[in-house]
C-alpha positions as CSV (number, residue, x, y, z in Angstrom):
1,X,-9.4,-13.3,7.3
2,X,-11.7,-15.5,4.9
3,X,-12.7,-13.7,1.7
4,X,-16.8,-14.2,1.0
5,X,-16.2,-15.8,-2.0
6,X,-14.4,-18.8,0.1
7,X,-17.2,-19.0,2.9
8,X,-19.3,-22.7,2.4
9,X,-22.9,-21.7,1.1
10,X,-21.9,-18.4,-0.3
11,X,-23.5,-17.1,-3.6
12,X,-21.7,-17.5,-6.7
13,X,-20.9,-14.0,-8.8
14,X,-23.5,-13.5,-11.2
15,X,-21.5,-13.5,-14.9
16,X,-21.3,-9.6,-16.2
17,X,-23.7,-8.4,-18.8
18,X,-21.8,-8.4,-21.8
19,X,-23.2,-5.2,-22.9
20,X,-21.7,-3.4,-19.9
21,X,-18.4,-5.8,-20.0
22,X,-18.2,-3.9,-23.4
23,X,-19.0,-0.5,-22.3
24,X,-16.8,-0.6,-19.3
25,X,-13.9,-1.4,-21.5
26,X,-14.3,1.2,-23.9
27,X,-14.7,3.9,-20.9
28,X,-11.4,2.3,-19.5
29,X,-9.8,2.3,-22.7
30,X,-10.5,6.0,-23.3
31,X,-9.3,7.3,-20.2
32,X,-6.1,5.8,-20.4
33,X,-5.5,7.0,-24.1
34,X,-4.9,10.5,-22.7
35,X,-0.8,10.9,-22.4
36,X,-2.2,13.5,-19.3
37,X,-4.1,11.0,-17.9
38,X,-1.3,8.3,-17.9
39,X,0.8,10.8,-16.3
40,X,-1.3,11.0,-13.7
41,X,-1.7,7.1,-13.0
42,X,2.4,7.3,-12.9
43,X,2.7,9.9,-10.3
44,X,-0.1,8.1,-8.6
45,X,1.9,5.0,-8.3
46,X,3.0,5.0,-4.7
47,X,1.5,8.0,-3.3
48,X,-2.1,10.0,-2.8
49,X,-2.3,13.6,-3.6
50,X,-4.5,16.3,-3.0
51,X,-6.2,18.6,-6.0
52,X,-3.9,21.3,-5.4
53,X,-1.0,19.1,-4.8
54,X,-1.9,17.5,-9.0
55,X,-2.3,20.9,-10.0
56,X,1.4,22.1,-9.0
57,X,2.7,18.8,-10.1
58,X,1.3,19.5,-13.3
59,X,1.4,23.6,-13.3
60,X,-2.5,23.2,-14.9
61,X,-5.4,25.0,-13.3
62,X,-8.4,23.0,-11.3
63,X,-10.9,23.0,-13.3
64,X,-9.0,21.3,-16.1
65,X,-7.1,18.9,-13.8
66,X,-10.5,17.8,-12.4
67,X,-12.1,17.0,-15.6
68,X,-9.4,14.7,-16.6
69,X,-9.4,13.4,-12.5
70,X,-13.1,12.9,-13.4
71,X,-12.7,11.1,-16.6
72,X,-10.0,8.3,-14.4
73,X,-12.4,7.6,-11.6
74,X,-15.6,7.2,-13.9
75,X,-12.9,4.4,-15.4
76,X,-12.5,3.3,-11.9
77,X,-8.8,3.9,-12.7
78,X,-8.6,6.2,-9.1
79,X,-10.4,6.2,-5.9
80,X,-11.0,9.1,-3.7
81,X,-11.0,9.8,-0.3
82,X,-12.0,13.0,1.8
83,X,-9.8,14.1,4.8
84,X,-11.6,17.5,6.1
85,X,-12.7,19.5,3.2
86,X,-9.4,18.2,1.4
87,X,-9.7,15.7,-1.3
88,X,-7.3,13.1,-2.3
89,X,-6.5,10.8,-5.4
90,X,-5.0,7.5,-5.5
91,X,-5.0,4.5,-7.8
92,X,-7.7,2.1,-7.4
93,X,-7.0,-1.7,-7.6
94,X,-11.0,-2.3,-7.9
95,X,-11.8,-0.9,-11.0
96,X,-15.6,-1.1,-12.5
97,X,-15.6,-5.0,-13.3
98,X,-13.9,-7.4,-11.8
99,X,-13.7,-8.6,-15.2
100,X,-11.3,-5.9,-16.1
101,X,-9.0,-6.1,-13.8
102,X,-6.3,-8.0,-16.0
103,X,-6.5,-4.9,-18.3
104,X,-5.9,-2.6,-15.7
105,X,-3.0,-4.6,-14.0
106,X,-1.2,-4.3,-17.4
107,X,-2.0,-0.6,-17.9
108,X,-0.3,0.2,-14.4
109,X,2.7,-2.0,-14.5
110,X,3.4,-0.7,-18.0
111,X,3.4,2.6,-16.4
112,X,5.6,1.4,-13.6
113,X,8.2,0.7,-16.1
114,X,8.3,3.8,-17.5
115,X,10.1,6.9,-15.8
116,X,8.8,10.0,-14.9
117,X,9.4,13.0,-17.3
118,X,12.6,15.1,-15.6
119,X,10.3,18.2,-14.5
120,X,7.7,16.3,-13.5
121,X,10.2,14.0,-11.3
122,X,11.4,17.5,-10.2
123,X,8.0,19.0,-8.9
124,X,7.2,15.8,-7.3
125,X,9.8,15.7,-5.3
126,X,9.4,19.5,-4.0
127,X,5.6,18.4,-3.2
128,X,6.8,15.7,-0.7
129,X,9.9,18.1,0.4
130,X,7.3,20.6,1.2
131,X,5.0,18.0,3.4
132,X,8.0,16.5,4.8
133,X,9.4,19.9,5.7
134,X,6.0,21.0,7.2
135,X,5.9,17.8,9.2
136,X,9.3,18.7,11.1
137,X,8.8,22.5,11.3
138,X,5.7,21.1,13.4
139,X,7.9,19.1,16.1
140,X,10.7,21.7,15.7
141,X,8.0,23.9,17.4
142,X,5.8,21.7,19.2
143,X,8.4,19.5,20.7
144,X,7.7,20.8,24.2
145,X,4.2,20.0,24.1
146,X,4.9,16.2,22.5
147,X,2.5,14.0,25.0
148,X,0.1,16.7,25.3
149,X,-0.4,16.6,21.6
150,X,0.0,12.8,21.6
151,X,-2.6,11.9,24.4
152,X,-5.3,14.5,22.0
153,X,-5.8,11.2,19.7
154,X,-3.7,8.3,21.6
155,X,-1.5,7.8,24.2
156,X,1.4,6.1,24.3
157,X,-0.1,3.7,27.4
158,X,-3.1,2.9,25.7
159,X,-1.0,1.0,23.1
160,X,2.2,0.4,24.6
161,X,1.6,-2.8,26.1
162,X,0.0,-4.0,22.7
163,X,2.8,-3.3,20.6
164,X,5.4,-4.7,23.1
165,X,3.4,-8.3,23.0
166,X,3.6,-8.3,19.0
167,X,6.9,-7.6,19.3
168,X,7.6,-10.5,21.6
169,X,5.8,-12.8,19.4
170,X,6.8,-11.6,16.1
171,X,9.0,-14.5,14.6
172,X,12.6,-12.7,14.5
173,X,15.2,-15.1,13.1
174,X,18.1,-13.0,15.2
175,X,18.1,-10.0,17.5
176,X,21.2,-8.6,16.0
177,X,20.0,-4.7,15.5
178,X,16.5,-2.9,15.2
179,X,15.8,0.5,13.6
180,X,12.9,2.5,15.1
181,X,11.9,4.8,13.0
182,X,10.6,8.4,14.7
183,X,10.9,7.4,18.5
184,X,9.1,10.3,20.3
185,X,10.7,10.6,23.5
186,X,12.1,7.4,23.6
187,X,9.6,5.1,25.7
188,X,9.6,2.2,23.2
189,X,13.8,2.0,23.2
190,X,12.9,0.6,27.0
191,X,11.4,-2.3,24.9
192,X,14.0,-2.7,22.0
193,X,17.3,-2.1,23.9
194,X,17.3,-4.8,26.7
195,X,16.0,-7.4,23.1
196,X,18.4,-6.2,20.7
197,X,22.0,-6.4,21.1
198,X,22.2,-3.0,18.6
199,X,19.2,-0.4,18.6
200,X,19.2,2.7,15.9
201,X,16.9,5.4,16.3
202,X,15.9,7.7,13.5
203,X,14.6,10.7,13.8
204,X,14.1,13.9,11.2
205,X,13.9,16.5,14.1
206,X,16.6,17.4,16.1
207,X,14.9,17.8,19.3
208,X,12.9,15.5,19.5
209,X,16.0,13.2,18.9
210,X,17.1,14.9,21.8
211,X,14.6,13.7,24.3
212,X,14.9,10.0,23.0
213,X,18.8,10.8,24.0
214,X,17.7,11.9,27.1
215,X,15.2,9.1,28.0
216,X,17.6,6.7,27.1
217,X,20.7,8.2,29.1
218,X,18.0,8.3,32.1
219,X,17.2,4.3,31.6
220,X,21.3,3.6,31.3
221,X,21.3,2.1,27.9
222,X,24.2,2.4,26.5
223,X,23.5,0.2,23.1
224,X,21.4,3.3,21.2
225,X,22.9,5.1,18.5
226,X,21.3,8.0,17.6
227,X,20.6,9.1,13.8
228,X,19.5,12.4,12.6
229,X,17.8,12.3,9.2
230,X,15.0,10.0,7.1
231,X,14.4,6.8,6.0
232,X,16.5,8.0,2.7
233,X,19.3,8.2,5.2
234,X,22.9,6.7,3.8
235,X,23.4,5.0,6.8
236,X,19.9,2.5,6.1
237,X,21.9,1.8,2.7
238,X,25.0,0.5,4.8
239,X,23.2,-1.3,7.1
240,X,21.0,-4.2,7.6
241,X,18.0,-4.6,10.7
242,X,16.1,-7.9,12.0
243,X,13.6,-5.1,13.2
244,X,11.4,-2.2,12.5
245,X,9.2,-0.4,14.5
246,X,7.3,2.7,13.2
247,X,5.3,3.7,16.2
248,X,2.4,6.5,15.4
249,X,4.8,8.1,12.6
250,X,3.4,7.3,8.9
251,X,0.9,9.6,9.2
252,X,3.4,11.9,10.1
253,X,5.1,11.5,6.9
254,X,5.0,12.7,3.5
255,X,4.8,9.5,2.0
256,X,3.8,6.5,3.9
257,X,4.7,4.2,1.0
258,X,7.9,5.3,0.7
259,X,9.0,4.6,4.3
260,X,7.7,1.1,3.6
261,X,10.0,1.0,0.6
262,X,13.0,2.3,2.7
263,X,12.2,0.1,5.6
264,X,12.1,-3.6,3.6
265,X,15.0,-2.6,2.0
266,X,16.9,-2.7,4.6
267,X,15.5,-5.6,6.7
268,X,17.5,-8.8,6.9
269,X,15.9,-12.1,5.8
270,X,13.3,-13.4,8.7
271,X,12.8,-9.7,9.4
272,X,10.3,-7.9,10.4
273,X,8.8,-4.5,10.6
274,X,6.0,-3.3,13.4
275,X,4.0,-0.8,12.3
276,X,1.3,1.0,14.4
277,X,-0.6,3.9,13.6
278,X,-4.0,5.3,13.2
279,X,-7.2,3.8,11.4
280,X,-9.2,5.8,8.9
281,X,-11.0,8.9,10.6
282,X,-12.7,12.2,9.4
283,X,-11.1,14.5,12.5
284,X,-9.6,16.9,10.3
285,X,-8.5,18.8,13.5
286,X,-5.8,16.7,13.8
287,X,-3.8,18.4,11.0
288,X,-3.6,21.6,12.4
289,X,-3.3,20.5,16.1
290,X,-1.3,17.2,16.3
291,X,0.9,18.0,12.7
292,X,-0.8,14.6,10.9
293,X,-0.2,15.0,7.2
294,X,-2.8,11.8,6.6
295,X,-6.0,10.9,8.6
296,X,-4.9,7.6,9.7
297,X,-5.1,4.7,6.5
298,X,-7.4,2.1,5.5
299,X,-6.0,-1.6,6.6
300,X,-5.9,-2.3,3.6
301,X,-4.0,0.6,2.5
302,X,-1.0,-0.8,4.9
303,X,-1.3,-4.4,3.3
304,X,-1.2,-2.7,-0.2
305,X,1.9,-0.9,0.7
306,X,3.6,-3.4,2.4
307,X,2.6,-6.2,-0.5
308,X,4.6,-3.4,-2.8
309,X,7.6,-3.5,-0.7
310,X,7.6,-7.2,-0.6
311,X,6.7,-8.2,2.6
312,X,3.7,-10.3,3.6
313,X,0.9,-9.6,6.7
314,X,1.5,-11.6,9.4
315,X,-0.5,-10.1,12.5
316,X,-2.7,-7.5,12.9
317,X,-4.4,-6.1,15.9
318,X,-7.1,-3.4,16.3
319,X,-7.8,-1.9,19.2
320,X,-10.8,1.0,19.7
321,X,-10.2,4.2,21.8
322,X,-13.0,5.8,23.6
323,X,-12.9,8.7,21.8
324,X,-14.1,7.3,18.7
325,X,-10.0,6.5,17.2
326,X,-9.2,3.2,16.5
327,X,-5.2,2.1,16.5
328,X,-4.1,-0.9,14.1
329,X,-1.1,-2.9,15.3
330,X,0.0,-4.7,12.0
331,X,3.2,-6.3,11.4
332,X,4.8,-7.4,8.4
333,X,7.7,-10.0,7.7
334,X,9.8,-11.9,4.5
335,X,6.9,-14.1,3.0
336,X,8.4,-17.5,4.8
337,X,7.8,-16.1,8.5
338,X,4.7,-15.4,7.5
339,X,1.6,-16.8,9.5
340,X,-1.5,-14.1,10.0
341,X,-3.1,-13.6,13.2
342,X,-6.1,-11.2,13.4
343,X,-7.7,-10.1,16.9
C-alpha cells in the first residue's frame, strides 16, 4: 500500500497553528497527570475493554470511570469503537496532532515499562478468564451445531481455497512442524498434514478437539498430535513452529493480542503465521448466536498487533461475502521474509 503522503502531486500538510499545537499539548499533558488515568493507558496496553469491563478492573462506578474515559479521548490518548450497544476503549496511536505524537509515544512506552499494581494485575486477569471461559462454555454447548453456526457469517468453502494458496506461497524457510491454533473440525489439517512433516493442533474445547481427531483419523493422517489447552499452553514454551494458522478464531478469543504474542514467540526464524478472520462489522447478533467475543478487527488493528509481536505484514487478501461480511487473509512473517502483497 502507498501512504498519501508518498503519492507524486500530493498536497503537502499544512504546518499546525501554533496556538492549537500549544493547546493540544496542555490537554494531553493533563490527562495523563491523573495516576487513574495512566492506569488506564497501562491496562489498555494490549487489549480493548468494554465500560463495564474498566469498571470491575477498577471496582469504580460508570459515571466516574467515564469522566476520566472522557478526559483520555478528548486527549486523543484512546479511541473508541461501538460493537452493538457495547462500547469499547483502546489506545489510540493517532492522537490530536500529528505533531504530538513523539510525546505520546514516550508517555506509553514509559507505561509499558512499568508493571501493573498486584490487584489490578489480579482483576485483569479474571476479566479475560471470564471471556475466555464464556468463549468455550459456548462450543462446549454448541459443538454439535459447529458448521451451522459457521456458515451464519462464513463458511469454511468460501475461504478455504484462499487461505490454502497463501499458505502455498507464504515464504517458509522449512516445513519442519506447524501449530494451528483452534481447528474446528479439522478441514484445514487436510492442508497442513500432507506439507508438514509434524502438525499440532490446539484447541481450548474438548469436543471440538474431538472432531478434528475424528476428521483426521477419517483422512488417515497419522502425523497430528492433538493438544488440549491455549496459546499459554507449556508445551508452545517447549516447542518451536515454521507455521501458524489461526483460522476464524481471534475473534473467538479473549485477547486477540495476546495469541499474537504467544504465536511469534514460538515461531522459528523464516516463520510464519496465517491469520484469517473477520473485518470490522456492526452485526452484533453474532455474539449471542455464533459465541464472537469481538466484531471482526480493523486491518489495521492485525498489523498493530502483529508489529507488537515482532513480525512484519507480508500478504494480505480481502475477500467480500454476499451477505455484507468481508474475510481478511493476512499473513505475517520474521522481518527478512517479508515482501507485501495486497489483492
Amino acid at each position: 500500500m502507498i501512504a498519501l503522503s508518498t503519492l507524486p502531486g500530493a498536497p503537502a500538510a499544512p504546518n499546525p497553528d501554533p496556538d492549537e499545537q500549544i493547546e493540544a499539548l496542555a490537554t494531553l499533558c493533563k490527562a495523563s497527570a491523573d495516576t487513574l488515568r495512566l492506569q488506564i493507558l497501562r491496562v489498555l496496553r494490549n487489549d480493548s475493554f468494554g465500560v463495564s469491563e474498566l469498571c470491575a478492573l477498577f471496582d469504580m462506578r460508570q459515571p466516574a470511570l467515564s469522566h476520566h474515559l472522557k478526559v483520555l479521548a478528548n486527549a486523543g490518548l484512546v479511541a473508541t469503537r461501538r460493537e452493538g450497544n457495547s462500547i469499547f476503549y483502546r489506545r489510540s496511536e493517532l492522537g490530536q496532532q500529528a505533531g504530538l505524537s513523539a510525546v505520546q509515544h514516550h508517555i506509553f512506552e514509559a507505561l509499558d515499562n512499568t508493571e501493573l499494581q498486584p490487584g489490578l494485575a489480579d482483576r485483569l486477569e479474571q476479566v479475560q478468564n471470564r471471556r475466555e471461559r464464556n468463549s468455550r462454555h459456548f462450543f462446549r454447548d454448541n459443538a454439535h451445531k459447529f458448521r451451522q453456526q459457521q456458515d451464519l457469517i462464513a463458511s469454511y468453502d468460501q475461504y478455504a481455497a484462499t487461505v490454502a494458496q497463501v499458505l502455498r506461497d507464504a515464504p517458509i524457510r522449512q516445513f519442519d512442524t506447524a501449530l494451528e491454533i483452534g481447528p474446528g473440525e479439522g478441514a484445514f489439517l487436510a492442508e497442513l498434514a500432507p506439507q508438514f512433516q509434524h502438525v499440532i493442533a490446539l484447541d481450548n474445547a474438548a469436543t471440538m478437539l474431538d472432531r478434528a481427531r475424528a476428521t483426521a483419523a477419517a483422512a488417515g493422517f497419522s502425523n497430528v498430535e492433538f493438544v488440549l489447552g491455549d496459546t499459554g499452553h507449556a508445551l508452545l514454551r517447549q516447542r518451536q513452529v515454521d507455521c501458524v494458522v489461526i483460522n476464524m478464531v481471534l475473534h473467538h478469543t479473549p485477547s486477540p493480542a495476546q495469541i499474537l504474542r504467544d504465536a511469534a514467540r514460538c515461531l522459528t526464524p523464516g516463520g510464519v503465521i496465517l491469520v484469517t478472520d473477520l473485518c470490522r462489522h456492526d452485526q452484533a447478533w453474532a455474539r449471542e448466536n455464533c459465541g464472537d467475543l469481538w466484531l471482526g478487527f480493523a486491518p489495521e488493528e492485525l498489523a498493530d498487533w502483529a508489529g507488537e509481536a515482532g513480525l512484519k505484514d507480508i500478504a494480505s487478501v480481502f475477500l467480500a461475502q454476499r451477505n455484507g461480511f468481508q474475510i481478511q487473509v493476512r499473513l505475517f512473517g520474521h522481518p527478512y521474509t517479508a515482501t507485501r502483497n495486497q489483492v
